[in-house]
C-alpha positions, 0 to 999 in steps of 0.5 A: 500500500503506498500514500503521498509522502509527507514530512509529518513525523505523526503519520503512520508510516513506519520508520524503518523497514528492517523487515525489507533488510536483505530485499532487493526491492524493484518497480516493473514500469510496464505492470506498474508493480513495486515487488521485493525479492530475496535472493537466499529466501527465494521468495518475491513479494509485491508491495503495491501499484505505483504508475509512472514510476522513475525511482526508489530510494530511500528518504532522510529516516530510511523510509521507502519512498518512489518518484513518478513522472507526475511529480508525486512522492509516495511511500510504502506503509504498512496496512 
């Protein structure tokens, strides 16, 4: 699930995400999907839907954020 990102430190983001620690995490423009693999688990996961993605970082507080062509910045969150 992903929502515009904001630098509200009250949402209901997680600050870290440990849990994605040795994930290799990757959108497919074409499909629109945000997906996480593990190459020792062999396991891939999605994480969402994002159009017109351009790029997956990380922000300030190691938060998962991506950019879209539209301008918009999203951020994972936990449901």
């Amino acid at each position: 699930m992903f929502k515009k990102a904001s630098s509200d430190s009250n949402d209901d983001r997680l600050s870290r995400h440990d849990d994605l620690w040795g994930w290799y995490v990757f959108g497919d423009v074409c499909a629109r999907l945000i997906s996480a693999d593990n190459y020792v688990l062999q396991s891939t996961v999605e994480l969402g839907v994002v159009a017109m993605q351009t790029s997956i970082e990380r922000d300030h507080r190691g938060e998962i954020v991506i950019a879209t062509a539209t301008g918009d910045v999203v951020s994972v969150v936990r449901p």
